[in-house]
N, C-alpha and C positions, 0 to 999 in steps of 0.2 A: 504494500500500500504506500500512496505517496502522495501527496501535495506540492511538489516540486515544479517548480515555474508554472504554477497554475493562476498564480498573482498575475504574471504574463498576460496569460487567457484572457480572465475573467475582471482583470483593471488595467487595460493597456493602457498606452500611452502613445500609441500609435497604430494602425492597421495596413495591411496590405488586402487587396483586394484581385487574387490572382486569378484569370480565366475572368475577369472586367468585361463588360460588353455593351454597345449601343445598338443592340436586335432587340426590337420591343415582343416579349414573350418570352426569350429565354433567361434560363436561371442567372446565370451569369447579369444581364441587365436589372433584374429586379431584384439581383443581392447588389450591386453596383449603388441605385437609386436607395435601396433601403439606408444603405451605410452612410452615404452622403447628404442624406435628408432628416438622417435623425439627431443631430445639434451634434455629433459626437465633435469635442475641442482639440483633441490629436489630430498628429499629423496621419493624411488618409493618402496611400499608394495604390495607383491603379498598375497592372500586369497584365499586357496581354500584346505576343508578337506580330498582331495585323492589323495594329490601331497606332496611330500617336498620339491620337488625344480623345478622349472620354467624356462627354459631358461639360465640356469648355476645359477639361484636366489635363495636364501632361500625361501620358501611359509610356511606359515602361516595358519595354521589349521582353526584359527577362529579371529573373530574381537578381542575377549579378550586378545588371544596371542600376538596380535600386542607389538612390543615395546613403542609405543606411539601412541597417537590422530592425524590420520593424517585429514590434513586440509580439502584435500575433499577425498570423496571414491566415486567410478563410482561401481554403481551396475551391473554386468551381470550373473541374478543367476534365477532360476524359479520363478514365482511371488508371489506363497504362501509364499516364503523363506523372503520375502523381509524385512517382517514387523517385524519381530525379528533382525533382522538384522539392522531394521532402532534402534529399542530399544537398539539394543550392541553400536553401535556407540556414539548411545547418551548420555549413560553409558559413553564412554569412552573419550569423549570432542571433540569428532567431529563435527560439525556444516555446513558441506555443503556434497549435496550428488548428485550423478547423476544416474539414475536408468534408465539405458537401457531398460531391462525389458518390451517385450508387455505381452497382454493380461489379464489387472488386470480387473476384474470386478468393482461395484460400488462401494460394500461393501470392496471390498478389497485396492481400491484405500483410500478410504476413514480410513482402518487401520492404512497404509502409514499414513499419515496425524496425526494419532492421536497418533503413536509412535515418531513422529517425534516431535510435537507439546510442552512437557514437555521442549526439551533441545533450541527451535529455529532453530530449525536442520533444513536448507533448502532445498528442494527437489525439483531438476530441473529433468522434464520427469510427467510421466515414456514413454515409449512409444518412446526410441527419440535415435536419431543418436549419440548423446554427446557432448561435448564442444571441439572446439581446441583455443589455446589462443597462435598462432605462436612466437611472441617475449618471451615466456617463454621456446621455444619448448615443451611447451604440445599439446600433441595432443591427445586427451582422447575421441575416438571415434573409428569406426568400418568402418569409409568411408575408399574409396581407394586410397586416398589423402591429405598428408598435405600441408594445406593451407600457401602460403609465408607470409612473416610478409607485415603488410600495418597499412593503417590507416582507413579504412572502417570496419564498426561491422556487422557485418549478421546476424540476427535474423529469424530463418526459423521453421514453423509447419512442417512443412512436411519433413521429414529426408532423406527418396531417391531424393525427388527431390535436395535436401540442396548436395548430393553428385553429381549431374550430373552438378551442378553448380559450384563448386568446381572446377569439373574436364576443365569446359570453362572458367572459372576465370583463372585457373593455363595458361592454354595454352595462355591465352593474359600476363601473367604476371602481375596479380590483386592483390596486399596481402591485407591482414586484421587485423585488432587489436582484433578482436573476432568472432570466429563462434559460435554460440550458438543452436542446434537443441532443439526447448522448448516443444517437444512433445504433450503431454494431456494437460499440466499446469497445473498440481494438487495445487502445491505449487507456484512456482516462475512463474510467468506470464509473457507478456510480459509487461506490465505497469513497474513491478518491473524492468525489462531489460532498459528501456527504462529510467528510472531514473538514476539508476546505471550509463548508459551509456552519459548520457549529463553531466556527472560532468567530464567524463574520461578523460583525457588530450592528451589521446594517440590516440583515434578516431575523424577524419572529419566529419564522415558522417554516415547514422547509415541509412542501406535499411532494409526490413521486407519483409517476404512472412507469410501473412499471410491467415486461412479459417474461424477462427471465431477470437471473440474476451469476452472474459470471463465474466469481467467486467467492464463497458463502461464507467460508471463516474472513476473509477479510471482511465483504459487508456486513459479517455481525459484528465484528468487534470496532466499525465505522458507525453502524446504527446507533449500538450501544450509547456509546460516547456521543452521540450527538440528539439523542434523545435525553441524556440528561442533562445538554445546556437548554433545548427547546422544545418545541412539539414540533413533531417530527409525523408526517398523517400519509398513509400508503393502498393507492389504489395497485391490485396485484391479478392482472389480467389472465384467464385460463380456470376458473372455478370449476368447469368439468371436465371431461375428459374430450369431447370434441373441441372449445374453447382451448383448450392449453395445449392438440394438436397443431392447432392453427395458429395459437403465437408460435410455436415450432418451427412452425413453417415459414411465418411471417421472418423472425427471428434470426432460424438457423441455428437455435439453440433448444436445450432442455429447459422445461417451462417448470418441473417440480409436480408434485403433487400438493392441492391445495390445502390439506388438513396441515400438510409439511409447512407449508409460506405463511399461513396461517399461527403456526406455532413458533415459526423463527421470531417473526414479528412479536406477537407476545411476548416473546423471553425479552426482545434487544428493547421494547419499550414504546412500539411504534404503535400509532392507532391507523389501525384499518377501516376503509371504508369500501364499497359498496358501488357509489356513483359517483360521476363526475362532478356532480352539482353538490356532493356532501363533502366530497374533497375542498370544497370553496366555505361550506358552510363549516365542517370543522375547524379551518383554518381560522376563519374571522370567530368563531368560539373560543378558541383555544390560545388566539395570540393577543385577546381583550381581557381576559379570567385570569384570575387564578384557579387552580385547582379547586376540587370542593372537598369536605370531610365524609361525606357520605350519599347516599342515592335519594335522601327526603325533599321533594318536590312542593313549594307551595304555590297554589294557583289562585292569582285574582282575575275578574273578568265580568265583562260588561254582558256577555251571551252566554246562558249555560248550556246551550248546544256545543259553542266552540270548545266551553270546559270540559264535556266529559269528551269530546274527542280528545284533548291532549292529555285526560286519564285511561280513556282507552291504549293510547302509544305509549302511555309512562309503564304501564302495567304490560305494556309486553314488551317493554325492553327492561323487567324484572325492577323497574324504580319501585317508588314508596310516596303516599304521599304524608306531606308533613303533616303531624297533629297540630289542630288550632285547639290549644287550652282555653280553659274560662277567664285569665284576665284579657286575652284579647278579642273573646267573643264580647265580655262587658265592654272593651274599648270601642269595639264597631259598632254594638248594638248603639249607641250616641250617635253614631254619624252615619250609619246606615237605614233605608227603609225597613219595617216594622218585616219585611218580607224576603230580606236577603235570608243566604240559605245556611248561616250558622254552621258552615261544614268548609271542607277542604273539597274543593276551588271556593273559595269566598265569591260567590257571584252578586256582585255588588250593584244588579237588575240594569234592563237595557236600556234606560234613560239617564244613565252616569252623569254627572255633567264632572269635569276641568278638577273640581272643587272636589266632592267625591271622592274621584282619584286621590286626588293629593293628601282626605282626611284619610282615606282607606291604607296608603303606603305610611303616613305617620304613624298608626297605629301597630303596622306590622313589622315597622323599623325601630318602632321603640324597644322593642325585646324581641331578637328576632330569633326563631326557632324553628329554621330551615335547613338545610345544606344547599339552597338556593331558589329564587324565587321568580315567576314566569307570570308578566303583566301583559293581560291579554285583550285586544280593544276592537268591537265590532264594529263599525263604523254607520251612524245613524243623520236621521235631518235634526234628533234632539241637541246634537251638541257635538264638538268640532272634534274629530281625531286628532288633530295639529294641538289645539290647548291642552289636552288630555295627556299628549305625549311631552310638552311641556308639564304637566303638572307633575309626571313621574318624576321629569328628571330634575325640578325643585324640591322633591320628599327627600329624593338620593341626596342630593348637594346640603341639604338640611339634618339628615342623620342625626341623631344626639351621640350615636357611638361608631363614628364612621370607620372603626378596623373591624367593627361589628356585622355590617352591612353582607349579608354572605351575594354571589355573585346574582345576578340580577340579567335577564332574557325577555325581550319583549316582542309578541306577535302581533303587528296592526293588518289585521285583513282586510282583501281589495286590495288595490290598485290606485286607480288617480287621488281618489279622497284620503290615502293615509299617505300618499308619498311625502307628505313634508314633515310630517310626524316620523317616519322612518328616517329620513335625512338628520333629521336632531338627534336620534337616537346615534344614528352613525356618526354624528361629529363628536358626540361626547364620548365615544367609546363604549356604548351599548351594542350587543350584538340583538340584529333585530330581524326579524323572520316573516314567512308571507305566507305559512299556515302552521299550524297546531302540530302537525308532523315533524315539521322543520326543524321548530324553536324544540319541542324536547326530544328532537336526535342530538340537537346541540345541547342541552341538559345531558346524555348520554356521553356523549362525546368527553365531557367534563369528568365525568364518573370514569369513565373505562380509562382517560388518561394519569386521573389521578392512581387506579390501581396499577398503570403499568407503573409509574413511580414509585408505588410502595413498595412494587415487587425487586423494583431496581434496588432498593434503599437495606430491601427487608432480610434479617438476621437471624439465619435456621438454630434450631435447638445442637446444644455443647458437643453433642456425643452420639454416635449412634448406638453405640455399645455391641455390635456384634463382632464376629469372630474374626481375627485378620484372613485378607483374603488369597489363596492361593491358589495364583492365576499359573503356577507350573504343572499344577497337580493337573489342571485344567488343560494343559498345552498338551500334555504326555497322554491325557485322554483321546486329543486329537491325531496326535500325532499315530497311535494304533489306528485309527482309522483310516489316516491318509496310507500308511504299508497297506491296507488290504482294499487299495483302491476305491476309497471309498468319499463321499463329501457330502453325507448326509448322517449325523449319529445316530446310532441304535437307540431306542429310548431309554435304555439303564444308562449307555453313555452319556447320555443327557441329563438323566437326571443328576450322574454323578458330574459333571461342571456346574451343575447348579447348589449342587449341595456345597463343592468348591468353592464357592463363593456364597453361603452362608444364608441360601434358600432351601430352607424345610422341604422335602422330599420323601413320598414314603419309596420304603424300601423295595427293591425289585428285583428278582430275577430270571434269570433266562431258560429259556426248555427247547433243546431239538428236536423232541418229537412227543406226540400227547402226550405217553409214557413216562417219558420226562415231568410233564405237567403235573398226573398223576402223583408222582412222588414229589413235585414241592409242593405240590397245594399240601401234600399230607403231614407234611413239615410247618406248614403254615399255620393249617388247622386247629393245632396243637396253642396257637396263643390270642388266634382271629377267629370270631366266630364263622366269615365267609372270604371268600378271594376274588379277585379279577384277573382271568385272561385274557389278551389280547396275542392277537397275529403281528409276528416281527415282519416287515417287510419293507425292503426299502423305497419300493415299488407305489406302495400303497398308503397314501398323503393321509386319506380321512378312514380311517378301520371300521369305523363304524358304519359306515353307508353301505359294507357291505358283510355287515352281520360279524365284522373282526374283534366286538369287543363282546363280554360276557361277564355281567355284576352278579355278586352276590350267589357265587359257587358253593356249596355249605358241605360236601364231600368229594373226595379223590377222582372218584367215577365219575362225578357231575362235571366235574373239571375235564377231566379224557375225552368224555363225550363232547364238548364242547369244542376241544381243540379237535378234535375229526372234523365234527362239521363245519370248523373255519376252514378246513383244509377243503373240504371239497365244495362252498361256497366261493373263495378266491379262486379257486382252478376254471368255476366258473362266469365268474364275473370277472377277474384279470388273469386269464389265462398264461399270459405274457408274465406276471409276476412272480419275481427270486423269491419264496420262502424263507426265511432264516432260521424260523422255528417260533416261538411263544414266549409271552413276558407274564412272569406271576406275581402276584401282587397280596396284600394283604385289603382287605374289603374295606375302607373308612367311610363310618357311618358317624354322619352330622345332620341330621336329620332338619335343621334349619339353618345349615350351611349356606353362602352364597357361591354360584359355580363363577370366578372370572378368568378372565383370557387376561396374558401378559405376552408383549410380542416386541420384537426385534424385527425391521426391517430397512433396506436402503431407500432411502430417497436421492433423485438422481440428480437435488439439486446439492440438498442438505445433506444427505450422507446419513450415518446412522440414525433412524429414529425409535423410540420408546412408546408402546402404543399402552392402551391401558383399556377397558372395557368390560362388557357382559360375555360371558363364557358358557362353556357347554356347546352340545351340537345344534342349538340353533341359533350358533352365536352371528353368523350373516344377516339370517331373517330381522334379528332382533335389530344390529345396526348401531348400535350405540357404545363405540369407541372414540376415545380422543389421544393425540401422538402430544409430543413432546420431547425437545431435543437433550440429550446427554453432553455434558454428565447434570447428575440430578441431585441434590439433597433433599430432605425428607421434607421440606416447605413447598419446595417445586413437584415434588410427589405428590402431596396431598394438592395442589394447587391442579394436575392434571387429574384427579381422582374429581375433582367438585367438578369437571368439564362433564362428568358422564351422568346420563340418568340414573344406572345403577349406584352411585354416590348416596343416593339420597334412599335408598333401600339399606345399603351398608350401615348409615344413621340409626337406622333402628327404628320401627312402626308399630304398636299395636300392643301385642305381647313378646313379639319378634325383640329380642336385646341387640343393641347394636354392635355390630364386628368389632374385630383388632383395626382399627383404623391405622394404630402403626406399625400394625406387625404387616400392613399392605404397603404399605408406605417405603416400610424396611426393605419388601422383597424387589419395589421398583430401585430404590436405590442401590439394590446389591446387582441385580439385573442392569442398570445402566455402567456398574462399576467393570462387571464382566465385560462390557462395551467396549468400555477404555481400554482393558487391561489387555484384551484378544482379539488385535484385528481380525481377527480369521473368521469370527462368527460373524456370516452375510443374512443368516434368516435366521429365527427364533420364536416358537412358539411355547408356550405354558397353561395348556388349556383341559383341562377346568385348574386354576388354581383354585381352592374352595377357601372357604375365609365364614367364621364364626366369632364369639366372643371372647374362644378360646385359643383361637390363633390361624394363622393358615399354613397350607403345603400345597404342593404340585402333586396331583395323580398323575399326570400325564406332560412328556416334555418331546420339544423333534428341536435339533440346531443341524444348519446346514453352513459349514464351511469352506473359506477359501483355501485350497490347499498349497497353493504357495505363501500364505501370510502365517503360516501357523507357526515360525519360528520369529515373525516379527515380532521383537520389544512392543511395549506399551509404550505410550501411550498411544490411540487408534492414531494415523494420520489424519483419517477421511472425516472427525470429527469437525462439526462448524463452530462449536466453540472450543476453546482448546483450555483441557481440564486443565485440573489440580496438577501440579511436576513434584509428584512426590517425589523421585529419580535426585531432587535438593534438598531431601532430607538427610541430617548427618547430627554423632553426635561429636560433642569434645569439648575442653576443659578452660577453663579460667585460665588466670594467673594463681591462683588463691583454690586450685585447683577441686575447683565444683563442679561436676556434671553438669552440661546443659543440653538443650535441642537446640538448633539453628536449623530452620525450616521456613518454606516460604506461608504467609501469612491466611488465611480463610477467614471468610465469613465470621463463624462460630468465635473467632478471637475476640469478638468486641467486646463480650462481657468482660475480658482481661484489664478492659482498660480504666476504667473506674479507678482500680487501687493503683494501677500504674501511673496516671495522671496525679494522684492525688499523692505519689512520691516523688513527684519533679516540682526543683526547687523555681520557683518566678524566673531565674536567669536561666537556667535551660530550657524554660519555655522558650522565653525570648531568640534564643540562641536558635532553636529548632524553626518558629516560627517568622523569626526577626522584628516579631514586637511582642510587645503584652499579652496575652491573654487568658480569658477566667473561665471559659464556657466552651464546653466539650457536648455536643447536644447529636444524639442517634445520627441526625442526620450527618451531621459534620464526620464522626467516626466512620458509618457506613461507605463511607468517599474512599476511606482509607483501609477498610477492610475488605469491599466488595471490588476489587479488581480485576482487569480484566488482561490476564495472562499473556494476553497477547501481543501486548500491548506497555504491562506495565509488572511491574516486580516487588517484593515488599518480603524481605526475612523478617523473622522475628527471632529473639534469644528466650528464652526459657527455661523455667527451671525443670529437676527432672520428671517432677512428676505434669508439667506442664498446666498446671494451676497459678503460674506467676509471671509475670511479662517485664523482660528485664529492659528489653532494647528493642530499634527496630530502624532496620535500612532500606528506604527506599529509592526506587528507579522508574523514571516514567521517559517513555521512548519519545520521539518527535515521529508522526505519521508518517515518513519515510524509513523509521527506523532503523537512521544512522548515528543520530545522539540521543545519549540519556541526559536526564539531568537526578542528579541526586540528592537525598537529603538522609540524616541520622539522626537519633536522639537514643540515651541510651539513660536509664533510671538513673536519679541522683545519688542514690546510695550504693550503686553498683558502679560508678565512675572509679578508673583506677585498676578494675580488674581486666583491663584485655579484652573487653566485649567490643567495643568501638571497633577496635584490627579486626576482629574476628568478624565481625559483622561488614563491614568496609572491604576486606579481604573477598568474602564469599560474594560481596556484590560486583567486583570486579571482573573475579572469574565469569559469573553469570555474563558480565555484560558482553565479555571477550567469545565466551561459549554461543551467546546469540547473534555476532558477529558483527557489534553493535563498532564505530571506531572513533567516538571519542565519550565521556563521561565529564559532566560538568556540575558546578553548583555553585552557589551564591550563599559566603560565608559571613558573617560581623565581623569585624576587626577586632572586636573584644575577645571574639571565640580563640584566644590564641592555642590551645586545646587541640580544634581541629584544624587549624592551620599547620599547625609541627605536624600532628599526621599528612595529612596534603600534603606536605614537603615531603615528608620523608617516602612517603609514596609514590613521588614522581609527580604529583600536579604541578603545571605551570600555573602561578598566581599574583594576579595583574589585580590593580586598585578598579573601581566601576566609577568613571568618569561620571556618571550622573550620577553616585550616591559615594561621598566618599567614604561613607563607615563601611562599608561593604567591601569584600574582596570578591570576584571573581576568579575561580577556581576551574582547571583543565587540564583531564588527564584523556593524551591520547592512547588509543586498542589499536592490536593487544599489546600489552606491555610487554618491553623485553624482558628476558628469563632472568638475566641476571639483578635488571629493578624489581622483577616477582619477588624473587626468591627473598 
């Protein structure tokens, strides 16, 4: 990932304009006129060898003649032409480029790239409508529209449609801080945009249309991060399987499965929508609001028709509405008719007048006991929309407790008669809607993004407590497999990887022929009251559809019998299938058990996913699974358990007790941990896992592996976020010679930090911080705790039983991920013993290890502490011309052996 001379791009300070034309109709002309017409104050070069002049312009034969390197060029020239073209540029110190240009083949795109590749030359496209960056008046594109200046970024695949948007944007009066049309994405992708874009100062909010997605661990760990500077809102094209053909198609690439996009999203923090027109209304929601605390709804309104439609839409997107208490009914009942409706929507009857309003929102703002509130106005010959809308937004501006005031949405219905009431609404920063559907999707909108930030924020429980996992026991299982040619487990081989990894399993064994069966059921018998056989076959995916399973065996012979007639049911129903023989089983009776399915499969965009769902054999019919990406802890567990309808049976009903919710929980996290640990597992089923009050196990398990990855190390490659590096676990000693752990930092650590903050002295705050401070508040720690691996580093020191948090060195990359910057702080009473090196020491290696080549930080002058370390460790250390207490610190990767050592 990178943001490198995208500054270029996306803030020139100059353009060329190659492949220039004065043919009225083609692209070339009407990217020409666009660029020249829209205020842009750089210098503007036109290029094109059968012209000498353009529009009253000089033109320029060739990239060489140019007078100078302009900042970026927009290519519209034939596609052969393009890749000499990208080589003159970069000859000539060009560094960002934008290539209109369809129809490059593979090999040709891929030229692009490697002419481009010597100088850093950035190539946004090919294939694409072009960039407009309004506040610069560039408009460096071929649509029919330049877009107004705002504060929203557009990131769009698809270029026509990015124009018809454009064109319903302009008409509502929508500006933007960037259009971006990112075509193929040979080069700049959208991760790259995406990064670029969360640092920008100038954009809110940053919507996407997107049909595939390039590469996945990069765009998660680009989303992530740029979802928690903003709202970040994601249309994701392909929702069926004919649809995400035809992005395919469109494309040229893999569109994903949509449960998959569905779930990335979620995780990195993004809100999903639906339509184009919700992607505008999200946006104008979400970049006026704050967050809300919860999903309670309260509704004032002039029309009780239009109220309970927006209780109808609150109620099926699972809202709530607020309770109206008795002092604020006593407050209304003063100012309202004898016949308003005392209830939630406060229907304050269709003859409102200005005045109304305004007593109606004072009394709701006096104590307001919402998670947000939706003022709804039908428009009448009684009394003016425009005063009304006026009168709201004098209650707002009048508040008694204006941090109080929870987030506020108004719906004026119709058209011409409320358009100046909507206007005022939009000047003062009201988001304001043109039906009931609208305004609380955008209530919606608020709620779902507030949970993706909790989820981003939010701190799983200390410990799992199960058994460490041993993913060799697990490899050696595979590995008999792959010898006898095989890439599908036996189901005891299945079960035993799972047991491996600290999923309850009943026990199983194997029989070659009934007789066999015979004597283990009769070994069985002896402590079960009944057994289960089944037919081994590798052949034979679902056993039971053709009579291959048999419950509740209750003697020897009943068992023999059984296994005959599986034999001569398969002969006939897969005549074609290898027999291996029988699996015997012990009978588990839970008699108000739940049956669930637990699954392992590839997504071809995401890679591994974790499914979770209702089990048993009519686990299709039924339909009700949800996926989610690995790795997982037990909050993201249960968080993909509440996606299914079965969740809510798990709860417990009736006289029904509710299940082990953690011991399901447990078995997803053990299941995604196997993920990490074994590239090799490509499929994985666990079906019926059954789950009661009492706990759960696997009756039934199938994994299908890759047999060339079965000797690959952990961590998966193929994962889209990239786990936990336990591989930087280690232990070793003080000075003062204590045990300790030095490991890299998780989630679960924050609880550590209480007692640890409250053992650093005021000057080490200062020191770590480089000023004061008093207040360590969840969210602030979770920044520090919830990291994203990919991205960014964080040891911690500890003691041995790791209940005490000594120290802690961090490393955060630059989206190119060529420098770090670092910082340490290490417990004020543990100063002196050697944690600092040791801590310092391991983040070096780290950073040398990620191939990171230089490490920097910004140290006090006071700190003289870690200055003598910086010395002595090889930092170069320069004064900071704009802060003189401050030192500037720089150690370049990788250090030589003999400064290591």
């Amino acid at each position: 990932m990178t943001v490198r001379n995208l500054e270029d791009a996306l803030r020139p300070r100059s353009v060329a304009v190659i492949g220039a034309s004065d043919e009225p109709g083609s692209v070339g002309h009407t990217l020409t006129q666009n660029v020249l017409s829209g205020g842009f104050e750089g210098r503007v070069f036109l290029v094109n060898p059968h012209h000498g002049t353009i529009a009253g312009r000089d033109c320029f034969k060739s990239v060489e003649a140019l007078p100078e390197a302009p900042e970026l060029a927009v290519i519209a020239t034939p596609p052969d032409s393009v890749p000499p073209i990208i080589e003159a540029l970069g000859k000539k110190g060009t560094r960002a480029t934008v290539v209109i240009t369809a129809g490059f083949s593979a090999a040709l795109k891929q030229a692009v790239l490697d002419a481009a590749r010597p100088y850093c030359l950035r190539v946004i496209g090919p294939n694409c409508l072009g960039i407009s960056v309004p506040a610069l008046g560039l408009n460096a594109n071929f649509g029919l529209n330049a877009p107004k200046s705002g504060s929203l970024a557009f990131l769009s695949q698809s270029g026509a449609l990015m124009t018809g948007i454009l064109d319903w944007a302009s008409a509502r009066d929508i500006g933007f801080s960037y259009v971006v049309s990112m075509g193929d994405m040979a080069d700049v992708d959208v991760g790259d945009l995406l990064d670029f874009l969360a640092a920008d100062v100038s954009t809110s909010a940053i919507l996407l249309y997107l049909e595939t997605i390039p590469a996945a661990r990069k765009f998660m760990s680009a989303a992530r991060s740029a979802a928690r500077a903003k709202p970040v809102i994601a249309i994701k094209s392909g929702r069926n399987a004919a649809a995400a053909k035809a992005a395919a198609t469109h494309t040229g690439a893999l569109a994903g499965t949509d449960a998959a996009v569905s779930a990335a999203f979620r995780r990195a923090g993004l809100v999903r929508v639906e339509e184009l027109e919700e992607l505008f209304n999200a946006a104008e929601t979400l970049a006026t609001l704050q967050p809300i605390a919860g999903n309670e709804l309260l509704i004032v309104t002039n029309g009780g028709g239009a109220g309970v439609l927006a209780v109808d839409n609150l109620m099926r997107l699972d809202g709530k509405l607020a309770p109206v208490g008795k002092d604020l009914v006593n407050a209304l009942d003063k100012v309202l008719p004898a016949n308003w409706s005392r209830a939630n929507p406060i229907d304050i009857i269709g003859d409102a007048s200005p005045e109304r309003y305004k007593a109606t929102l004072d009394a709701v703002l006096a104590e307001p006991n919402a998670d947000g509130i939706l003022v709804m106005n039908c428009p009448t010959a009684l009394a003016s929309s425009t005063d009304a809308a006026q009168a709201v937004l004098d209650a707002i501006a009048q508040a008694p407790h204006p941090r109080k005031v929870p987030p506020i949405l108004t719906n004026w219905l119709g058209e011409d008669a409320v358009q100046e009431g909507r206007q005022k609404f939009r000047a003062a920063g009201i988001p304001t809607y043109e039906s009931p559907n609208d305004a609380i999707q955008g209530f919606f909108y608020l709620w779902q993004y507030t949970k993706a930030q909790e989820s981003l924020m939010r701190t799983p429980p200390k410990s799992t407590g199960h058994t460490t996992i041993a993913d060799e026991a697990a490899r050696s299982i595979m590995r008999t497999a792959v010898r006898a040619g095989r890439t599908l487990l036996t189901e005891p081989e299945s079960k035993a990887v799972l047991s491996a990894f600290g999923i309850p399993t009943v026990a199983t064994r194997v029989a070659a022929s009934p007789e066999d069966v015979a004597n283990i059921a009769h070994a069985l018998l002896k402590q079960a009251e009944s057994v289960v056989v089944k037919i081994l076959s590798d052949d034979i995916s679902h056993k039971s559809d053709i009579g291959g399973v048999r419950l509740g065996l209750r003697s020897p012979q009943e068992a023999r019998h059984a296994a005959e007639r599986m034999l001569a049911r398969a002969a006939e129903a897969c005549p074609q299938a290898r027999i291996q023989g029988f699996t015997v089983q012990p009978m588990i009776v839970r008699k108000q058990a739940h049956e669930l399915l637990l699954g392992v499969y590839e997504d071809p965009l995401f890679g591994p996913m974790i499914l979770f769902g209702s089990g048993g054999t009519a686990t299709e019919i039924i339909n009700d699974t949800a996926v989610a990406l690995p790795p997982l802890d037990s909050r993201l567990a249960l968080d993909l358990m509440e996606q299914t309808r079965v969740c809510r049976l798990l709860e417990g009903y009736r006289d029904r007790p509710a299940a082990d919710l953690a011991g399901i929980a447990s078995a997803l996290v053990q299941l995604s941990q196997l993920v990490v640990d074994c590239p090799a597992v490509k499929e994985l089923d666990i079906n019926p896992l059954i789950a009661d009050e009492t706990g759960v196990i696997a009756l039934d398990a199938r994994i299908r592996i890759d047999p060339d990855l079965v000797e690959k190390d952990g961590p998966n490659p193929r994962l889209a976020i990239r786990p936990y590096p336990n591989q930087w676990e280690r232990w070793t000693e003080t000075i003062d010679g204590e045990r300790i752990m030095i490991r890299p930092i998780k989630p679960a650590d924050e609880h550590l930090y209480a007692d640890f903050v409250a053992k650093l002295s005021p000057e080490d705050i200062r020191f770590r911080f480089l000023a004061p401070r008093k207040e360590f508040s969840h969210k602030f720690i979770a920044r520090f705790t919830q990291i994203d691996y990919a991205r960014a580093m964080a040891f911690v020191a500890l003691n041995k039983d790791e209940t005490e948090l000594y120290g802690i060195a961090r490393l955060v990359a630059d989206p190119d991920y060529t420098k770090g910057e670092y910082a340490i702080i290490v417990r004020s009473d543990r100063i002196g013993t050697g944690l600092g090196w040791l801590l310092m020491r391991n983040l070096i290696r780290y950073a040398e290890r990620e191939g990171l080549q230089e490490l920097t930080g910004d140290v006090l002058e006071q700190n003289t502490r870690m200055l003598e370390m910086c010395r002595a460790l090889g930092f170069e250390i320069s004064a900071d011309p704009e802060d003189l207490s401050l030192r500037k610190v720089r150690l370049k990767l990788p250090v030589p052996i003999q400064d290591a050592a």
